[in-house]
N, CA, C and O atoms as a GROMACS GRO file, in nm:
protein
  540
    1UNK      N    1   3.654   3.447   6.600
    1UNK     CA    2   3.579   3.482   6.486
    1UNK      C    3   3.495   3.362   6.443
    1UNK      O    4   3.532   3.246   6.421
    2UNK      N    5   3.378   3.415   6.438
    2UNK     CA    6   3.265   3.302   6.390
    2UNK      C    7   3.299   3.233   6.258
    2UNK      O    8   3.386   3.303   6.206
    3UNK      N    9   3.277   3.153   6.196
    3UNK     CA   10   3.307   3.085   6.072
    3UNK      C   11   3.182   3.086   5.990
    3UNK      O   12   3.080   3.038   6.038
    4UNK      N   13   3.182   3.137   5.868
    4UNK     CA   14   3.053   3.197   5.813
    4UNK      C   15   3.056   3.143   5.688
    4UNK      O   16   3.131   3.174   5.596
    5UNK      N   17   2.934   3.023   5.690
    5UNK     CA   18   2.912   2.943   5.601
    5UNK      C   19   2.861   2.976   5.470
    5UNK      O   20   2.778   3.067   5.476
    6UNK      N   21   2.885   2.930   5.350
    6UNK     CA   22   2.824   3.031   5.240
    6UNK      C   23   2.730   2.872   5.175
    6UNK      O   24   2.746   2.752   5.194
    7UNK      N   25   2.638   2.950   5.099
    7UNK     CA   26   2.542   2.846   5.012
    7UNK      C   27   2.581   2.858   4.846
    7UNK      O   28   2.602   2.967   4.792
    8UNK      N   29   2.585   2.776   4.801
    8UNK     CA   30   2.605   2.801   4.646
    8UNK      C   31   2.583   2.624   4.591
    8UNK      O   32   2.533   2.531   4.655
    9UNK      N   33   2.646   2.624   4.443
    9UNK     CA   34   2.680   2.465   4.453
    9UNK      C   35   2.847   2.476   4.411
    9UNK      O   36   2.905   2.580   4.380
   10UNK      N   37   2.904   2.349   4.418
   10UNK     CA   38   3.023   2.316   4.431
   10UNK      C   39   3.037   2.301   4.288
   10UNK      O   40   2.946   2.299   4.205
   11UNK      N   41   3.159   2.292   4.270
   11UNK     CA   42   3.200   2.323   4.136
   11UNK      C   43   3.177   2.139   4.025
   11UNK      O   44   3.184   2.130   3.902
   12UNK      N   45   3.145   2.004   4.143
   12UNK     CA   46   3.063   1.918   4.075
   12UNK      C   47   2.970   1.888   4.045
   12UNK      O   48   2.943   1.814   3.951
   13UNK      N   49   2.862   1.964   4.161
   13UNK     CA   50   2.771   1.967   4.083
   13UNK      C   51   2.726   2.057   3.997
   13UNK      O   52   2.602   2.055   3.995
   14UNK      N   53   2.769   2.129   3.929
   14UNK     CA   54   2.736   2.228   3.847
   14UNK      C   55   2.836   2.109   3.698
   14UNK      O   56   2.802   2.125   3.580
   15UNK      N   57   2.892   2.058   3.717
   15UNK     CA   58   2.941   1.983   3.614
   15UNK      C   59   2.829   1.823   3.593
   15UNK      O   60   2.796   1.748   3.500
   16UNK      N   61   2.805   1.834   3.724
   16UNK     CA   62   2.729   1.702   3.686
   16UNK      C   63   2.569   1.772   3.636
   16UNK      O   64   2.505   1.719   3.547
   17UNK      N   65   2.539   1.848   3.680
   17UNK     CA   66   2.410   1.886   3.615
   17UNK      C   67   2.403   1.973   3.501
   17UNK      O   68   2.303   2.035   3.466
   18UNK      N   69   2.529   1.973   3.439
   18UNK     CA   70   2.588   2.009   3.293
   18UNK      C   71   2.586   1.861   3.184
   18UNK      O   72   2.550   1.857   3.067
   19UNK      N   73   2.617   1.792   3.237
   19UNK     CA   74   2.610   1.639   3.198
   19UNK      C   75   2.482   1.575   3.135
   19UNK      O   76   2.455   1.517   3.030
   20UNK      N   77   2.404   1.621   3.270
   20UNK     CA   78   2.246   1.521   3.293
   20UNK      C   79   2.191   1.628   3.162
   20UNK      O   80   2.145   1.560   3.070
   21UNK      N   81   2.186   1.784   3.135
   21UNK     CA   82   2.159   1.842   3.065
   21UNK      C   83   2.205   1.811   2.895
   21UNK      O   84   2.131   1.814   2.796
   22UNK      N   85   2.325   1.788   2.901
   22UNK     CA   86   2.339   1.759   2.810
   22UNK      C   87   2.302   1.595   2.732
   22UNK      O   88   2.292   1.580   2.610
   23UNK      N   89   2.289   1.507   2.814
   23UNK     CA   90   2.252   1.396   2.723
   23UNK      C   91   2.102   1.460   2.742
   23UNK      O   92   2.070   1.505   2.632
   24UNK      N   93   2.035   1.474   2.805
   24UNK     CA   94   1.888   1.542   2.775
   24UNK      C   95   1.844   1.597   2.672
   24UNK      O   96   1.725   1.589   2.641
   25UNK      N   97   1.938   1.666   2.597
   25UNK     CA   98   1.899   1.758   2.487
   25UNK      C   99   1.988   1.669   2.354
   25UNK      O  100   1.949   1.699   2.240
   26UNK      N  101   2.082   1.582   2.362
   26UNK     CA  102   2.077   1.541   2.268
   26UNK      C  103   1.958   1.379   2.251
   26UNK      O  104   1.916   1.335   2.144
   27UNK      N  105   1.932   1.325   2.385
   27UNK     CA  106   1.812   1.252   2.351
   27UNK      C  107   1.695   1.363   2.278
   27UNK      O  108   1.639   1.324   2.176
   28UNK      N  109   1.664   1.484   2.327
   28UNK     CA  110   1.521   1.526   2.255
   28UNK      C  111   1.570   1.590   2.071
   28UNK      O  112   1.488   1.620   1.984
   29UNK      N  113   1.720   1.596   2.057
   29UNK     CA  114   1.760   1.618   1.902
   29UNK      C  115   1.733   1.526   1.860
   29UNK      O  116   1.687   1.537   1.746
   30UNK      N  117   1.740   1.359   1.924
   30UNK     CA  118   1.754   1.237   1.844
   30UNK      C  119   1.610   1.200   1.829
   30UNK      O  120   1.590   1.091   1.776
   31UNK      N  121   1.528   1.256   1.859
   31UNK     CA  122   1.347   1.228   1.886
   31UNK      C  123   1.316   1.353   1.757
   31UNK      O  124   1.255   1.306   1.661
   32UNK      N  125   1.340   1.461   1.750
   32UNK     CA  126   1.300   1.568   1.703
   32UNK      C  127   1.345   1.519   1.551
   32UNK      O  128   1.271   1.535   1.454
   33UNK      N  129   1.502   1.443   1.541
   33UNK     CA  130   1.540   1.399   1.401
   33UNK      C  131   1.459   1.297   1.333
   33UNK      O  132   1.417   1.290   1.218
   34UNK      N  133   1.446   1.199   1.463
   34UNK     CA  134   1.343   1.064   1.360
   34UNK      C  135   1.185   1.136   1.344
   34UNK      O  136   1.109   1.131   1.247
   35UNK      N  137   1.170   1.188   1.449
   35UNK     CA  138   1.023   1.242   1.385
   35UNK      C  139   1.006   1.366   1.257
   35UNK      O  140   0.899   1.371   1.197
   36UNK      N  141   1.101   1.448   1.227
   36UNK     CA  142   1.136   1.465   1.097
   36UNK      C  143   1.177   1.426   0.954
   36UNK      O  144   1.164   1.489   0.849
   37UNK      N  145   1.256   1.244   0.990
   37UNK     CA  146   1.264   1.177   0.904
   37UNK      C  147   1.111   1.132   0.864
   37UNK      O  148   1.064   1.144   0.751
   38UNK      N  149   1.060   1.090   0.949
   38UNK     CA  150   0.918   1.003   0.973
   38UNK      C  151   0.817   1.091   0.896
   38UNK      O  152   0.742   1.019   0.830
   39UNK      N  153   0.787   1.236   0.881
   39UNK     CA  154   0.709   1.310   0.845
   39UNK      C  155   0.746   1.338   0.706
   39UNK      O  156   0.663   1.369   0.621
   40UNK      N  157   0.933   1.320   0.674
   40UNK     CA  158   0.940   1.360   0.528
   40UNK      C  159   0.933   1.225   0.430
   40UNK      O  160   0.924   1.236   0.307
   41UNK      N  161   0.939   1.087   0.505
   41UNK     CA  162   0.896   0.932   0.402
   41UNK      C  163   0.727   0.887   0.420
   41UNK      O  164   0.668   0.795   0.362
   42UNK      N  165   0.660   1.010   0.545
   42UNK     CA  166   0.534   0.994   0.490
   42UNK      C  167   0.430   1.096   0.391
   42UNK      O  168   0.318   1.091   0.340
   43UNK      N  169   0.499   1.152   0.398
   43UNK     CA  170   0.500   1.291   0.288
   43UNK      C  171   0.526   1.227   0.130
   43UNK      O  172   0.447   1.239   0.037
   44UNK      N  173   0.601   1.186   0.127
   44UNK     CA  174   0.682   1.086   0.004
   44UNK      C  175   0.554   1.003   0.032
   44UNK      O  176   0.450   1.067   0.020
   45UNK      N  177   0.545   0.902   0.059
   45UNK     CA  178   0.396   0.779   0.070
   45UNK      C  179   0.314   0.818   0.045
   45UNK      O  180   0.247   0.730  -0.009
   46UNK      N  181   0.234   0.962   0.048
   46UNK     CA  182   0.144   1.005   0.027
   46UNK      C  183   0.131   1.079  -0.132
   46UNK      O  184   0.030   1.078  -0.203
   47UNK      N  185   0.247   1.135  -0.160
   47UNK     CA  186   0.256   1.171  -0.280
   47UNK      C  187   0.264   1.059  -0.360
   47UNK      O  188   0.205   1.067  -0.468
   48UNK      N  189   0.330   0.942  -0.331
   48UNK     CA  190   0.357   0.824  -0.443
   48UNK      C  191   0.194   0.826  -0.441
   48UNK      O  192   0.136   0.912  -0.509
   49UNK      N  193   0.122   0.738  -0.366
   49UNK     CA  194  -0.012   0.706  -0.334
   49UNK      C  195  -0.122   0.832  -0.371
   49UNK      O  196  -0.243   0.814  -0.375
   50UNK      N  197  -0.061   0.953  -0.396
   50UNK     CA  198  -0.185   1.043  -0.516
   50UNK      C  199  -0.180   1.006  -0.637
   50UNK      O  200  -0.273   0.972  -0.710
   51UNK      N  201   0.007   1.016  -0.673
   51UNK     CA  202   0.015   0.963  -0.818
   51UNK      C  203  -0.079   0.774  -0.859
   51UNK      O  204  -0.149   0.742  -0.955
   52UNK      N  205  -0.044   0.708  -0.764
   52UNK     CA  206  -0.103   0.580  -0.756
   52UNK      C  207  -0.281   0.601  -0.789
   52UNK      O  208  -0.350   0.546  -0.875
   53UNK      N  209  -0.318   0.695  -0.694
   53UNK     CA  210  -0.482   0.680  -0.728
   53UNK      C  211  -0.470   0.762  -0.861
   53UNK      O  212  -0.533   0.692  -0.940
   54UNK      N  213  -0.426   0.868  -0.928
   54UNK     CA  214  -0.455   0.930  -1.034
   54UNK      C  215  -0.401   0.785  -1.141
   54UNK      O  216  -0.493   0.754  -1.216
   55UNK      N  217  -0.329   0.734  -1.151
   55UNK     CA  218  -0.309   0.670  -1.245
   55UNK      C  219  -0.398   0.524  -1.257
   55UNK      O  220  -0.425   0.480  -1.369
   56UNK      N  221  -0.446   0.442  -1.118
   56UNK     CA  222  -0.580   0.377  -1.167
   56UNK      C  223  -0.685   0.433  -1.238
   56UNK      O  224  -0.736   0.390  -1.342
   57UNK      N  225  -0.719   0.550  -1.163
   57UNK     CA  226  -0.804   0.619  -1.233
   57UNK      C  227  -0.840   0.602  -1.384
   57UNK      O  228  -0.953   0.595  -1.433
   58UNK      N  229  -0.733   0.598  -1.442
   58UNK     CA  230  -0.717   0.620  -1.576
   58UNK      C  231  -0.674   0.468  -1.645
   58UNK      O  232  -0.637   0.460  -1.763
   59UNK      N  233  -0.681   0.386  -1.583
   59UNK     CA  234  -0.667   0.269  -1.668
   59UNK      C  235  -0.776   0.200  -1.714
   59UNK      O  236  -0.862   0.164  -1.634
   60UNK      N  237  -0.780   0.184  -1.791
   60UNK     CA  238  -0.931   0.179  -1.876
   60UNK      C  239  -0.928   0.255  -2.046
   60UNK      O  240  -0.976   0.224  -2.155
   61UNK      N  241  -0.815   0.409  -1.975
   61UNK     CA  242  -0.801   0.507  -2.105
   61UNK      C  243  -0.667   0.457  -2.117
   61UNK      O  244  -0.629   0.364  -2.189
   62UNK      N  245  -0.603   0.524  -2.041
   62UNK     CA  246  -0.418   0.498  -2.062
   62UNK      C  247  -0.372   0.469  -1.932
   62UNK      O  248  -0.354   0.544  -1.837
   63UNK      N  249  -0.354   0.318  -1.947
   63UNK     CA  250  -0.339   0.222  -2.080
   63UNK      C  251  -0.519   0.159  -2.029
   63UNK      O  252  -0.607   0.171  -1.944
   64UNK      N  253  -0.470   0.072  -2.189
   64UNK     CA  254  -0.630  -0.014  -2.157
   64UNK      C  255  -0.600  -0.068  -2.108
   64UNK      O  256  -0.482  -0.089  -2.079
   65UNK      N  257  -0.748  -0.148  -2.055
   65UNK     CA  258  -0.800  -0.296  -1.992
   65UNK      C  259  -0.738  -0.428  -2.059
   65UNK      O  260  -0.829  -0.506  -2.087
   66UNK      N  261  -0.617  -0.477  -2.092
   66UNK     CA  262  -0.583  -0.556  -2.191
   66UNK      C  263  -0.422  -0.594  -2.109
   66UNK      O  264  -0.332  -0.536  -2.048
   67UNK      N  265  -0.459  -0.722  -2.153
   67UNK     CA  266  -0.279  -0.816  -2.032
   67UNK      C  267  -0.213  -0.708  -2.172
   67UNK      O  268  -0.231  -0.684  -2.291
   68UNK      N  269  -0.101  -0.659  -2.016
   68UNK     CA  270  -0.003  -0.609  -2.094
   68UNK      C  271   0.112  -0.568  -1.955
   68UNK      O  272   0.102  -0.618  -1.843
   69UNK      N  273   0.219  -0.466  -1.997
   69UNK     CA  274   0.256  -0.417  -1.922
   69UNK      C  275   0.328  -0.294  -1.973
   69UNK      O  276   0.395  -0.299  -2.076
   70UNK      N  277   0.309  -0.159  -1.887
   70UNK     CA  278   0.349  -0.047  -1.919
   70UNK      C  279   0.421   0.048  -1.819
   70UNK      O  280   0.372   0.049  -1.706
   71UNK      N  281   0.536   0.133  -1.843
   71UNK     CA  282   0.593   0.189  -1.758
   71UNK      C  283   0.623   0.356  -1.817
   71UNK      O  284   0.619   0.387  -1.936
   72UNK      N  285   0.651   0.442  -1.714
   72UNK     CA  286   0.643   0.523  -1.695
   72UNK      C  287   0.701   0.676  -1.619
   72UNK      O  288   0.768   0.641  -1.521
   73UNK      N  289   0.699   0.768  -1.625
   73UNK     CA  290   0.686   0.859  -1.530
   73UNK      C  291   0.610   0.968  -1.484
   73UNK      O  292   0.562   1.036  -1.574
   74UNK      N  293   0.570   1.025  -1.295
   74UNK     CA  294   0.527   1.110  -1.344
   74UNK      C  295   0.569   1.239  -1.329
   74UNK      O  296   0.497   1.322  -1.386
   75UNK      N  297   0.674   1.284  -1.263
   75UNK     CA  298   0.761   1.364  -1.277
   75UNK      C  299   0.902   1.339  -1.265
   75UNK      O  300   0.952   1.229  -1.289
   76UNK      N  301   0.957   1.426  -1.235
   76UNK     CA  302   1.159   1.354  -1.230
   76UNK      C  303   1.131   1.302  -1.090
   76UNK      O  304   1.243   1.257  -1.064
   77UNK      N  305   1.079   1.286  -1.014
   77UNK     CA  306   1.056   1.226  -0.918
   77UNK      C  307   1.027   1.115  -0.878
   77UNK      O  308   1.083   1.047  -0.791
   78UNK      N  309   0.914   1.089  -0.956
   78UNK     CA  310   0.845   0.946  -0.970
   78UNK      C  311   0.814   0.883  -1.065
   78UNK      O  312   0.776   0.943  -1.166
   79UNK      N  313   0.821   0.744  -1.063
   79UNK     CA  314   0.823   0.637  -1.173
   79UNK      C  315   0.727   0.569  -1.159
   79UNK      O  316   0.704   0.558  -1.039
   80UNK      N  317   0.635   0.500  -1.238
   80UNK     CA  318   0.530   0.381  -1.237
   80UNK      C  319   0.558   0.257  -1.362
   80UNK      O  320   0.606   0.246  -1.475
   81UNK      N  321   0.523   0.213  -1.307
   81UNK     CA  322   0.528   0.057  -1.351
   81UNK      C  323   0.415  -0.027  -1.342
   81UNK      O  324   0.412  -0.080  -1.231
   82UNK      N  325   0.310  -0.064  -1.424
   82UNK     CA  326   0.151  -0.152  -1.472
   82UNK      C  327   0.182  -0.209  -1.487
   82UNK      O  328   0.291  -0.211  -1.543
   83UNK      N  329   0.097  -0.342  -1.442
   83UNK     CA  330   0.103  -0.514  -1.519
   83UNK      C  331  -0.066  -0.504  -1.488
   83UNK      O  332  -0.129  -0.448  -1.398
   84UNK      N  333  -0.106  -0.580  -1.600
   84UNK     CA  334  -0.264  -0.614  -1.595
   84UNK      C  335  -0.282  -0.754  -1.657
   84UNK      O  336  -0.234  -0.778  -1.768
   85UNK      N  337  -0.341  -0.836  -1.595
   85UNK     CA  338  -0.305  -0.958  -1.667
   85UNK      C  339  -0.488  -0.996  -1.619
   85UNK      O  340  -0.559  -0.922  -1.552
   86UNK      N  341  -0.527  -1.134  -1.680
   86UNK     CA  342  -0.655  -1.156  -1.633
   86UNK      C  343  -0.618  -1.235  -1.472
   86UNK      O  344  -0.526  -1.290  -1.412
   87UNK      N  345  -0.773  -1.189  -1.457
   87UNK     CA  346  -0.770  -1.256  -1.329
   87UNK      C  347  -0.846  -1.427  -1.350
   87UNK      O  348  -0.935  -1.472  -1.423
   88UNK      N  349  -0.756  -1.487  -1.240
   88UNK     CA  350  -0.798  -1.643  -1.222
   88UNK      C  351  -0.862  -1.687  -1.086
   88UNK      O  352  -0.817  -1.686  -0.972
   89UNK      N  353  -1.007  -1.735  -1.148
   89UNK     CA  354  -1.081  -1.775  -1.065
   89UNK      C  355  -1.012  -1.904  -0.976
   89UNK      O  356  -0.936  -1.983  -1.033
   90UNK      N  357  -1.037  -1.915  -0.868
   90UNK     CA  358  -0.988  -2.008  -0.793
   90UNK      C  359  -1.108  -2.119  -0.748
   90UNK      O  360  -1.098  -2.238  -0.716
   91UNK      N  361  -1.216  -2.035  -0.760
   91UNK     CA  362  -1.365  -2.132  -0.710
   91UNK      C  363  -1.370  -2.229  -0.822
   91UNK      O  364  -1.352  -2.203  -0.941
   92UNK      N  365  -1.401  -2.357  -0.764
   92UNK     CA  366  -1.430  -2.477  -0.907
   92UNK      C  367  -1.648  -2.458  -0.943
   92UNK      O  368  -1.722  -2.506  -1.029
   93UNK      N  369  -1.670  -2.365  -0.823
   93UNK     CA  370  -1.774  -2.369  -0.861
   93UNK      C  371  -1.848  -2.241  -0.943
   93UNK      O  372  -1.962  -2.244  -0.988
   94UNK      N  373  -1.754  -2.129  -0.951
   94UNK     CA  374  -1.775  -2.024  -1.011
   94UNK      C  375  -1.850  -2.016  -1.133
   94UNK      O  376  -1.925  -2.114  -1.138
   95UNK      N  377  -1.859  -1.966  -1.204
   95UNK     CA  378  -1.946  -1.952  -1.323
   95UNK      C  379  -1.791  -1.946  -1.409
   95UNK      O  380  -1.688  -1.881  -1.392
   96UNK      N  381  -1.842  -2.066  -1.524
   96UNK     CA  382  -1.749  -2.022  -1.631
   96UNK      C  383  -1.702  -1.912  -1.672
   96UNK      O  384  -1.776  -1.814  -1.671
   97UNK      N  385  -1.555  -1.902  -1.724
   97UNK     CA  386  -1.501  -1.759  -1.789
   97UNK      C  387  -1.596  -1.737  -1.892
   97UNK      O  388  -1.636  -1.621  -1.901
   98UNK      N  389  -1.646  -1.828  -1.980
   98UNK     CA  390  -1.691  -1.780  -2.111
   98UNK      C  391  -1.822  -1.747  -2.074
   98UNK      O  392  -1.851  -1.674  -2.168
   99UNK      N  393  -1.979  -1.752  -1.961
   99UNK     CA  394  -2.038  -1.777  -1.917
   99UNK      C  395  -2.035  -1.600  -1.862
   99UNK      O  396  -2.137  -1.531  -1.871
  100UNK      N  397  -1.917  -1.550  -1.813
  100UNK     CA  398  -1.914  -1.438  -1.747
  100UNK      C  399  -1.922  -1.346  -1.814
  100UNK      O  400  -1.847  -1.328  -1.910
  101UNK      N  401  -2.062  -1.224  -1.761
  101UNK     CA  402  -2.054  -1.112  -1.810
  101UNK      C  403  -1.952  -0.995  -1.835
  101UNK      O  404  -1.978  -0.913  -1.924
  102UNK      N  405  -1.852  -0.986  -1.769
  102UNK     CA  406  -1.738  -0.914  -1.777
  102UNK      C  407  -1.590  -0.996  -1.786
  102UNK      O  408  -1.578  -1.114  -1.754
  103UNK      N  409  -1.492  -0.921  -1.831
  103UNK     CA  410  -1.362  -0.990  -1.799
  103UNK      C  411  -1.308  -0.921  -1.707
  103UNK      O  412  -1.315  -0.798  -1.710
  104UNK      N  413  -1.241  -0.992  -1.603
  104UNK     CA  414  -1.237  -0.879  -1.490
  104UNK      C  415  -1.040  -0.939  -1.515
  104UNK      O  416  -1.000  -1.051  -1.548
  105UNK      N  417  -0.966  -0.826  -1.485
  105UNK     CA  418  -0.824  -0.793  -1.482
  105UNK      C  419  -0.736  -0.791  -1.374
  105UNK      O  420  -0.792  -0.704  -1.308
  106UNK      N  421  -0.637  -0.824  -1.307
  106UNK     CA  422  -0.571  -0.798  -1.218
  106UNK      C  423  -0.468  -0.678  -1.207
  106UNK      O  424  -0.352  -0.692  -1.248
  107UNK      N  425  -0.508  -0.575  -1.158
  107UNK     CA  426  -0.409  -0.481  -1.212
  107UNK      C  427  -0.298  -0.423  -1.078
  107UNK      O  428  -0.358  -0.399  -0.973
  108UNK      N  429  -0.165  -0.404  -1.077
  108UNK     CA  430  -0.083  -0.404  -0.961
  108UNK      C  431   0.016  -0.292  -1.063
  108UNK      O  432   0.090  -0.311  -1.159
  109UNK      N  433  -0.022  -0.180  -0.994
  109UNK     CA  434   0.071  -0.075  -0.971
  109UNK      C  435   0.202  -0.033  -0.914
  109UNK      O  436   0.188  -0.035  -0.792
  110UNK      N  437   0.300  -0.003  -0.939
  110UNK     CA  438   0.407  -0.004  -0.858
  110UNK      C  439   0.466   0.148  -0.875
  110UNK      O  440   0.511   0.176  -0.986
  111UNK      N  441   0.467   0.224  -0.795
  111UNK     CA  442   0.530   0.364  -0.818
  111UNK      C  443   0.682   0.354  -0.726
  111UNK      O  444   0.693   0.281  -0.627
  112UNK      N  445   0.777   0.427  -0.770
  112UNK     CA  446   0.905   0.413  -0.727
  112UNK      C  447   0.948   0.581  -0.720
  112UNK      O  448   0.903   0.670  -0.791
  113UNK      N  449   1.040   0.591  -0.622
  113UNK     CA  450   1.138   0.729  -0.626
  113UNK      C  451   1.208   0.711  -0.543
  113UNK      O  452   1.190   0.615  -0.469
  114UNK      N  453   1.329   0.808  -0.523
  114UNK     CA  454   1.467   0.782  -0.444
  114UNK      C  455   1.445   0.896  -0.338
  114UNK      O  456   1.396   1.007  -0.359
  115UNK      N  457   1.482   0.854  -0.240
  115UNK     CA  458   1.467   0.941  -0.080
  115UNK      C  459   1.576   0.907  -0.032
  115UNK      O  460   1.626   0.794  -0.027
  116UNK      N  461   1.632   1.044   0.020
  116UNK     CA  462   1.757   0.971   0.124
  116UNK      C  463   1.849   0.913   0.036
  116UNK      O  464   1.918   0.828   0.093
  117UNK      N  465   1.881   0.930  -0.106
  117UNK     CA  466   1.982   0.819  -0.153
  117UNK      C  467   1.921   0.655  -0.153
  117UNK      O  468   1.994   0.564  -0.195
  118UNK      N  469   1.799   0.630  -0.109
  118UNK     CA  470   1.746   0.512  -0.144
  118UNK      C  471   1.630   0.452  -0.230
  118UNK      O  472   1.531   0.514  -0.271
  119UNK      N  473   1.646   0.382  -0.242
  119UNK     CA  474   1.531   0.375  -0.348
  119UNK      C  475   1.376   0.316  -0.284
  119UNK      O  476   1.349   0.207  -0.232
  120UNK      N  477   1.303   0.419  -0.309
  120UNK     CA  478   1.179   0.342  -0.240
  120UNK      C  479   1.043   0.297  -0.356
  120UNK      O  480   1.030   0.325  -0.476
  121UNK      N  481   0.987   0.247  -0.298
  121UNK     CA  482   0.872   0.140  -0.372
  121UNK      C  483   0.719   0.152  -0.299
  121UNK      O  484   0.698   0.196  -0.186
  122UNK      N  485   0.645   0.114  -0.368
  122UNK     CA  486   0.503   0.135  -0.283
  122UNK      C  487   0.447   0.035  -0.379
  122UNK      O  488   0.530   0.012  -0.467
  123UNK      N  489   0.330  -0.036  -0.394
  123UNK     CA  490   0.266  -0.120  -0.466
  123UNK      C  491   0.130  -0.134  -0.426
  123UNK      O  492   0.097  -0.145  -0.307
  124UNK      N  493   0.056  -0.134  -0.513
  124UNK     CA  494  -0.111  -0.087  -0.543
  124UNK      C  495  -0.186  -0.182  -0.625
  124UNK      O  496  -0.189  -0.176  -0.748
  125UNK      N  497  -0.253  -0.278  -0.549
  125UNK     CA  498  -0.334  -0.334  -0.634
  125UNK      C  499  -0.464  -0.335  -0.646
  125UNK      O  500  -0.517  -0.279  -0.550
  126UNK      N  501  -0.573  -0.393  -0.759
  126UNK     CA  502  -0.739  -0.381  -0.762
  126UNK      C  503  -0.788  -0.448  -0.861
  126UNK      O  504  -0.708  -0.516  -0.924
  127UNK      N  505  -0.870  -0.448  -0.886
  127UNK     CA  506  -0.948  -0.529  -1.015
  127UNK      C  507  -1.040  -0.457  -1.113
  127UNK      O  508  -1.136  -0.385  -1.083
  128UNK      N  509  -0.995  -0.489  -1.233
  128UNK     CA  510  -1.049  -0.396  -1.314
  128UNK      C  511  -1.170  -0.512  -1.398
  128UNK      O  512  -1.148  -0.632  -1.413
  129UNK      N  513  -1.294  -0.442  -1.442
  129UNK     CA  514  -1.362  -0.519  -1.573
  129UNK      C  515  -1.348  -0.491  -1.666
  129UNK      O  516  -1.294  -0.381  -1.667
  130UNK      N  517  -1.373  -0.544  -1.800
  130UNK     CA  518  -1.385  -0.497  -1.906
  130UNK      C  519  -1.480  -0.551  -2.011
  130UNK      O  520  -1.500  -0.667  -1.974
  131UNK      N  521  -1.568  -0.523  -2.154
  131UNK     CA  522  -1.668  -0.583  -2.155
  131UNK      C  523  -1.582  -0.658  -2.238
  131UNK      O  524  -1.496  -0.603  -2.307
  132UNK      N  525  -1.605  -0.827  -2.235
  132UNK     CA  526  -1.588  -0.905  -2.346
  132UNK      C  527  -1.555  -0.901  -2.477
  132UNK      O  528  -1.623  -0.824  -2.546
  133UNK      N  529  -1.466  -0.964  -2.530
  133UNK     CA  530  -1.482  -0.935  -2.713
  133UNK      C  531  -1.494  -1.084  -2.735
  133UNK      O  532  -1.399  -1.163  -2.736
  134UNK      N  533  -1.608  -1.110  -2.751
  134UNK     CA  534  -1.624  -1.261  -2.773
  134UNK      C  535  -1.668  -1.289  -2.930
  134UNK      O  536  -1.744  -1.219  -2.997
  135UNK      N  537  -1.616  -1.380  -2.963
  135UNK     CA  538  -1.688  -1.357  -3.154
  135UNK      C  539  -1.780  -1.473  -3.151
  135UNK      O  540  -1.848  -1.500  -3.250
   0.00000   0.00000   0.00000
């Protein structure tokens, strides 16, 4: 009697290409997770950074152009925090402060909210003018 060979796979490799499959799919869970983290703290960055431009916007009204510092919220979400102080010329050849048509301000924004159980931060700065009150 002839001896009649059969084709299939053996019962290791069907375990080893159970293996290779499986770290495969948990490498593309561990890619699929950070790029979901990644999309929901830039989602967050972008919302801090609307609230950030809406609230320069408005400095000038609330709050004024004037060294100070003011804090805030703008929903249960997010927090802000203003400092405006004058700005200091560094050039010795600049045009005098008193000499200058405007007073120009340093103004640095800071919006805050918690993600993940952590606390995150963003910070925004620019320069503001304002006209003189000279007597």
């Amino acid at each position: 009697m002839a001896e009649r060979r059969q084709s299939g796979f053996t019962l290791i490799e069907v375990l080893a290409s159970f293996v290779v499959f499986a770290l495969l799919f948990a490498t593309m869970l561990q890619v699929l997770s950070g790029s979901l983290n990644n999309a929901r703290r830039a989602e967050a960055y972008s919302e801090a950074a609307l609230w950030a431009q809406s609230k320069m916007a408005a400095v000038g009204i609330d709050p004024p152009v004037e060294e100070g510092r003011w804090d805030g919220e703008f929903d249960d979400d997010y927090a802000w925090e203003i400092e405006i102080r004058p700005y200091e010329f560094n050039d010795a050849e600049a045009v005098p402060a008193d000499e200058f048509p405007v007073d120009l301000y340093y103004v640095e924004l800071a919006v805050t909210w918690n993600q993940d159980e952590r606390p995150r931060r963003a910070v925004f700065r620019t320069l503001r003018s304002a006209t003189p009150e000279r007597g």
